[in-house]
C-alpha positions, 0 to 999 in steps of 0.5 A, a space after each residue: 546303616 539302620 538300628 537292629 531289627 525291632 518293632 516299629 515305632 507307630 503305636 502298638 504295631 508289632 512289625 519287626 523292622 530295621 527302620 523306625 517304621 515299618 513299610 505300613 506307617 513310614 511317613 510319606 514326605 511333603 503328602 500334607 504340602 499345598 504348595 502345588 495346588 496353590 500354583 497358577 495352572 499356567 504355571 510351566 508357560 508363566 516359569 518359561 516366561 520369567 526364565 527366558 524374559 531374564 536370560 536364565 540369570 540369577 537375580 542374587 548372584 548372576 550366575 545361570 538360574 533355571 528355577 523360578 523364585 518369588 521375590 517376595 514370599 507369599 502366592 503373588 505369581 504375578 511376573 513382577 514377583 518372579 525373578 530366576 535363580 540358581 540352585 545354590 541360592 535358591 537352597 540358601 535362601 529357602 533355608 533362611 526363609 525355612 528358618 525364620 518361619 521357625 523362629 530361628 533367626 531374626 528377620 
């Protein structure tokens, strides 16, 4: 459920809305993300390559993986650093990673 209708939270916009930013100046997620374009363009053949080379396996905890995950953070797209993982690990292990980048945990 939103708040009450009030102004928007951008400065000095004053459109009333029950968000906390009017339609005008709602964020727009992930819009300043990289990510994308830093993938190879071969991208969907090399993602198909890794899955079916590793039989749809997830490589921490065996399961059916359908997702590509990088073995070692960083742009190395190189089939040696991909490896197949499973939703749950693959949101566990980006939080983690998430969370050391912010300094939360310790390596």
């Amino acid at each position: 459920m939103g708040r009450k209708w009030g102004p928007c939270a951008a400065v000095r916009c004053p459109t009333l809305t029950s968000d906390t930013y009017c339609e005008a100046h709602k964020p727009v997620p992930y819009a300043t993300s990289t990510r994308r374009s830093r993938l190879p363009v071969d991208w969907p053949r090399l993602r198909q390559f890794v899955l079916r080379r590793d039989h749809f396996t997830c490589h921490l905890c065996g399961s059916y993986g359908n997702r590509v995950d990088h073995i070692v953070a960083g742009d190395n797209h190189h089939p040696d650093n991909l490896a197949p993982i499973c939703l749950v690990c693959d949101r566990r292990k980006s939080g983690h990673e998430g969370g050391i980048a912010q300094g939360r945990y310790r390596p």
